[in-house]
N, C-alpha and C positions, 0 to 999 in steps of 0.2 A: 409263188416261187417254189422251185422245187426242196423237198425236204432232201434231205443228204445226212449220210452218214458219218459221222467227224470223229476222228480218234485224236485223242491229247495227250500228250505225254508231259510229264513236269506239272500235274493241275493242283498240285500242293502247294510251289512254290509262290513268291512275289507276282512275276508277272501269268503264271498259272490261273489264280486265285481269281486274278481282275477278268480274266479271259473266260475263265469256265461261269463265271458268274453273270459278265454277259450274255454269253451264249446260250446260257439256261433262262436268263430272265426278257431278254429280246428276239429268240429265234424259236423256231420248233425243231430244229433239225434232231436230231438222235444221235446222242453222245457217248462216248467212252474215253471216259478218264483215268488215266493211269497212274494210280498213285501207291508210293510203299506203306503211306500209313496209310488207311482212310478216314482218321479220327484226328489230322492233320489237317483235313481238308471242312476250312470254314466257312463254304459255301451251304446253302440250303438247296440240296438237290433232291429233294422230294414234293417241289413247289411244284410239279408238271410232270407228265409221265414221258419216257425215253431219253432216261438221261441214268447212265451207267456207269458206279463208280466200281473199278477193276482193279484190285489188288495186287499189285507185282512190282517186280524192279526190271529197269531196263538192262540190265546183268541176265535175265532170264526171257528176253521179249521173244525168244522162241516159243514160247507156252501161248504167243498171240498170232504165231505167222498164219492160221486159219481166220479168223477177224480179220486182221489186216488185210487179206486178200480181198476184201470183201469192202475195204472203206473207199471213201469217197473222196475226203478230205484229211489230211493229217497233216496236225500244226506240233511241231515238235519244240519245246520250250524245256524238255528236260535237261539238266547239265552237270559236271561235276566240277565241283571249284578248284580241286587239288584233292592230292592223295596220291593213294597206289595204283586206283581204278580208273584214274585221268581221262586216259588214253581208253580204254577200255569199252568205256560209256561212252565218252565225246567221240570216238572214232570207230572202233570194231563195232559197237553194236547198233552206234546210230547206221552205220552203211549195212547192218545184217536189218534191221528195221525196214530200210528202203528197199531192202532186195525182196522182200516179202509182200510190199507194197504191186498189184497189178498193173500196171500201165496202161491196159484196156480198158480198165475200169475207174482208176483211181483220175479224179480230177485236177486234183493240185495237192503238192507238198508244199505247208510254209516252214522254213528249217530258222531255227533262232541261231545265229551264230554272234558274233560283237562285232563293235566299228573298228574297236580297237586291230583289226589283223587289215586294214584297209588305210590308202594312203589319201591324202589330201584331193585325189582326183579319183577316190572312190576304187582304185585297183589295188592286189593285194601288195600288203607292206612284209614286204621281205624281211626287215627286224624280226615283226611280231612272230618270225617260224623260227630266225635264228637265236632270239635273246627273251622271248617271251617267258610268262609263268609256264607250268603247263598248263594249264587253264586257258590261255591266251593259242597257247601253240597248237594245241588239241585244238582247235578252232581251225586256226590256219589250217594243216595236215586233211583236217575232213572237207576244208572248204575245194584242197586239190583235188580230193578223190572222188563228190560225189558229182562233178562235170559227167565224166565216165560212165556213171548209171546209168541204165535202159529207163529209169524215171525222170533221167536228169531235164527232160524236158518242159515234165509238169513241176519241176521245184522252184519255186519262188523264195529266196534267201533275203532274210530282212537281219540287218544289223543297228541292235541297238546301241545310241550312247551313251551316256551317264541314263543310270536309270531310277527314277526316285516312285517310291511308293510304300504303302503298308500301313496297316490303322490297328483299331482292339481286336479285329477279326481277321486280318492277313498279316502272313509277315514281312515285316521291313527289307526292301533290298539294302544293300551294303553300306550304303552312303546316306541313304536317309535318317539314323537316329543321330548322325554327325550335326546335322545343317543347326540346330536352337544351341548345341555348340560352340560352333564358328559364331553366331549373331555377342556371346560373349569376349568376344575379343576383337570386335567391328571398334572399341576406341583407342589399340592401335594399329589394326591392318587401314583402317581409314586413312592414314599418313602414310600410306607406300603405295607404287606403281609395281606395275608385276606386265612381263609381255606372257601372255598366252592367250590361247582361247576355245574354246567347248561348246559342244548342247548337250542339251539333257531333256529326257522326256520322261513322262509318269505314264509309270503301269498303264493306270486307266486310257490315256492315250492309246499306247499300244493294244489295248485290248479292242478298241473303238478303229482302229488299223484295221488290225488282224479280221476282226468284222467282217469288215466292209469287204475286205480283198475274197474273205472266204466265198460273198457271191459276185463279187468281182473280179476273179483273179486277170492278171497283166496281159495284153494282147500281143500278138504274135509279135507289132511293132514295138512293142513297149518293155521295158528293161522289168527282170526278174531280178535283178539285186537292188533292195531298197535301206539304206540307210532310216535310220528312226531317231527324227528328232527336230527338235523346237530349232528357230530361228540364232545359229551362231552367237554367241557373247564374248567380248574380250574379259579376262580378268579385271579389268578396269572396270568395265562399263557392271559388272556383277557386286562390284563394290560400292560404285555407287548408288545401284539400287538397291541393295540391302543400305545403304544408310538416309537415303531418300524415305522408303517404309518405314526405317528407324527412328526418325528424325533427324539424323547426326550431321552436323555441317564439315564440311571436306575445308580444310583450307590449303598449307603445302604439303605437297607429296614428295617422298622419297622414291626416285626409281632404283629396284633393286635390280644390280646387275649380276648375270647368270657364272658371268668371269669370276666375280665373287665369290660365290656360293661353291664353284670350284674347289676353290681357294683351300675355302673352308674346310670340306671334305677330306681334301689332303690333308691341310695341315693338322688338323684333328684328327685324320686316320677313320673317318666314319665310312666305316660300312653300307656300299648300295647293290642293292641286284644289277647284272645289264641290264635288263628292262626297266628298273627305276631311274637309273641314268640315262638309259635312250629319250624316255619320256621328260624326264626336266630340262634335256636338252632340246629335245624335238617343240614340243611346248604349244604348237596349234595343232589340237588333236579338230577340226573341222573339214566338213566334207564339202565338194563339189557340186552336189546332188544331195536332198534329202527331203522326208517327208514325213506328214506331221498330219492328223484328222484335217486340221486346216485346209489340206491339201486334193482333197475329195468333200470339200463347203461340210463339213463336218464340226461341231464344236470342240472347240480344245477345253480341255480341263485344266491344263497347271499351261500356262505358255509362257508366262514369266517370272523374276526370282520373286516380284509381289507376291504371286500366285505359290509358291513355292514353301515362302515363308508363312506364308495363309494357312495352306495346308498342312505344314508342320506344324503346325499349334504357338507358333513367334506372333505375339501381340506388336502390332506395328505403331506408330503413333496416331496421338487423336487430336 
């Protein structure tokens, strides 16, 4: 297989970490990692030669637009959560990154954006530009613009959704040191119904994606917007697996109703963002289309809340 040249961006972060660690330990290709720390990044990148960790921020990716002309492959995973810089990062500088990228040269862009700015049938969700964090919106806003690019052809846009991962040696995404949490208060969410529903994938998943696509990328027939994730769950069906692995027996449930919870907000006067009320209202964040290692005969690592609760260190029953 041909060696290639792969530029990363975000290789410090959650799903960073899982990605640069494959691609050092299952490929040969020649890497370049971009990272602000390097003392951040808890990969072991001296296990094999051509593997390049580069010091910068994406605030300065002009100090690379000579490399980039030169790369092959560029999986861009960096992001900013919130701040000043939002926009900045997630938009000006990711579309000055691509403009530096050659098109003659360059094979494929896979760009990280979220599912969250996409509707149930996988097109984008109009909310997530008008009511989103900016985190959310910064997403949306770069998803309009970089159609437009002289790259936009080789860009393969994967969106992730709930995303769990992190151990002693990587950091946790967002929601992962929640989950052994939540298993504390399984005896009384056990007794309620709740309408929604979700996926969620682990890092490692993704990085086992990202993979495969880097020498695979999507044919001419074949859709360049890939959702990332494990097979849909209702909120119901998530609780009763976590108390299936728990032991815990379900007897009646309460369905909570959302007219309710309205209610309450009012009458209590609690404070929500628009996008946290779009979301409790909206409540099936699931897609049309999605894809998951499973999906190219790949093995999955987490593909259910068994799996989930395995890997976050929740002792199930014996």
């Amino acid at each position: 297989m041909t060696k290639k040249r792969i530029f990363v961006t975000g290789a410090s972060g959650c799903i960073g970490h899982y990605l640069s660690e494959a691609l050092i330990q299952d490929t040969d290709h020649e890497l370049f990692l971009l990272v602000r720390n390097p003392e951040k990044l808890k990969v072991d990148t001296q296990v094999r030669p051509n593997v390049n960790v580069l010091q910068g921020d994406m605030q300065e990716i002009r100090h690379f637009s000579d490399l980039l002309k030169t790369i092959d492959v560029a999986v861009l995973t960096a992001t900013a959560w919130g701040g000043a810089a939002t926009f900045d990062i997630n938009v000006v500088k990711t579309l000055e990154l691509l403009n530096y990228l050659d098109p003659a040269n360059c094979e494929q862009v896979i760009y990280f954006s979220t599912a969250s700015v996409l509707d149930n049938k996988n097109q984008p969700l109009k909310e997530a530009g008008e009511l989103g964090t900016d985190y959310i919106r910064s997403k949306y806003d770069c998803l309009q613009k970089i159609s437009k690019l002289a790259i936009a052809p080789k860009i393969t846009e994967v969106f992730p959704t709930l995303v769990l991962g992190g151990d002693d040696h990587k950091p946790y995404s967002h929601i992962t040191p929640g989950i052994p949490e939540i298993t504390k208060y399984i005896d009384y969410i056990r007794f309620f119904q709740a309408d929604g529903s979700f996926h969620f994938i682990h890092a490692q998943d993704i990085a086992t994606v990202v993979r495969y696509l880097i020498d695979n990328p999507p044919q001419e027939n074949e859709s360049r917007q890939l959702v990332l994730g494990q097979a849909p769950l209702t909120a119901n069906q998530a609780i009763e697996e976590v108390c299936a692995y728990l032991g815990k027996k379900i007897g009646f449930r309460i369905p909570l109703s959302f007219s309710l919870a309205n209610l309450l907000i009012v009458l209590f006067r609690i404070r929500m963002a628009a996008w946290d009320r779009f979301c409790m209202n909206y409540r099936h964040f699931t897609y049309h289309q999605f894809i998951n290692p499973d999906s190219f005969g790949l093995p999955n690592y987490c593909a259910t809340i068994s799996d989930v609760l395995r890997i976050s260190g929740v002792q199930g029953c014996r």
